[in-house]
C-alpha positions as CSV (number, residue, x, y, z in Angstrom):
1,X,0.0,0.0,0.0
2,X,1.4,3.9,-1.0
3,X,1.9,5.9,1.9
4,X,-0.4,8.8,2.0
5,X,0.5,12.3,1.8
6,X,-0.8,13.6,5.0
7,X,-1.4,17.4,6.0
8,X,1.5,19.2,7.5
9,X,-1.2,20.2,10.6
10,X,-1.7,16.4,11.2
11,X,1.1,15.1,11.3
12,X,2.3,18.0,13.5
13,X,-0.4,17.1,16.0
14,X,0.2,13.5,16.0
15,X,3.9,14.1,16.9
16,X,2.6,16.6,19.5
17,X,0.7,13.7,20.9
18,X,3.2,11.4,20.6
19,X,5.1,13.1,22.9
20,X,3.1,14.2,25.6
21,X,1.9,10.2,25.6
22,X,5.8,9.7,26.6
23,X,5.9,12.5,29.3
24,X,2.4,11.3,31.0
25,X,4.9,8.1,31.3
26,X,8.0,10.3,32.3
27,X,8.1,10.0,36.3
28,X,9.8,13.2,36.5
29,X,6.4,15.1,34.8
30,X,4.5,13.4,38.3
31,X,3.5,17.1,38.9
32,X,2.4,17.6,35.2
33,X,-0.3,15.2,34.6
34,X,-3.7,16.8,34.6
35,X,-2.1,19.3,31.7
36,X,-0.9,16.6,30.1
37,X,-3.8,14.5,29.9
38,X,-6.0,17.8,29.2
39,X,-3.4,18.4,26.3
40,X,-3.9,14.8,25.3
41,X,-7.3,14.8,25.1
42,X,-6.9,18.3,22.9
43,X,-4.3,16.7,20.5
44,X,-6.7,13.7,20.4
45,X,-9.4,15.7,18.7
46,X,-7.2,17.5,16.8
47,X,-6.0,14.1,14.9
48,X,-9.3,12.0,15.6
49,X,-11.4,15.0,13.7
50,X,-9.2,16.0,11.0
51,X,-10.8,17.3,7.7
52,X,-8.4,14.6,6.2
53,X,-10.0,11.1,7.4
54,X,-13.6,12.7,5.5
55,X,-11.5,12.1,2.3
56,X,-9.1,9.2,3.6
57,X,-10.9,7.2,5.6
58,X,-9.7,5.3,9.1
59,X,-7.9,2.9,7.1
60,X,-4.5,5.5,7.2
61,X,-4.6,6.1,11.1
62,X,-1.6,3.3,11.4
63,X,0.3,5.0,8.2
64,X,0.1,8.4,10.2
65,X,1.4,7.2,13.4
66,X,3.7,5.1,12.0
67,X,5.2,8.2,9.9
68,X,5.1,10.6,12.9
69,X,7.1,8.0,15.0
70,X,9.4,7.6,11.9
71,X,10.0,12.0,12.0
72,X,9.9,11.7,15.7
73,X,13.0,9.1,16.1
74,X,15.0,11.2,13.3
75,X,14.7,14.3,15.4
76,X,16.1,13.3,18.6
């Protein structure tokens, strides 16, 4: 299957959640977790209700984490 060309804004956000999934697990953010979680829950909706999926469809959800978590290990 082609990997999709998905929207700057998405990926963005799924990277975004990406990494505050990793600091709710961080034990040094202890004192951080109800902004986490509220800024999971807001990066949630950003990716879950996308204008893209209308036109995509669910079946891309893996090909878009699997690409942030691809930009996201080239970065560090």
């Amino acid at each position: 299957m082609r990997c999709p060309a998905f929207p700057e804004d998405l990926i963005t956000a799924q990277c975004a959640w990406d990494r505050t999934y990793r600091a709710l697990a961080d034990p040094a953010e202890r004192g951080r977790t109800t902004a986490l979680r509220r800024r999971l829950l807001e990066l949630s909706v950003q990716v879950w209700w996308h204008p893209y999926w209308r036109e995509a469809g669910t079946g891309h959800r893996v090909a878009l984490r699997t690409r942030a978590h691809e930009l996201e290990s080239g970065a560090r």
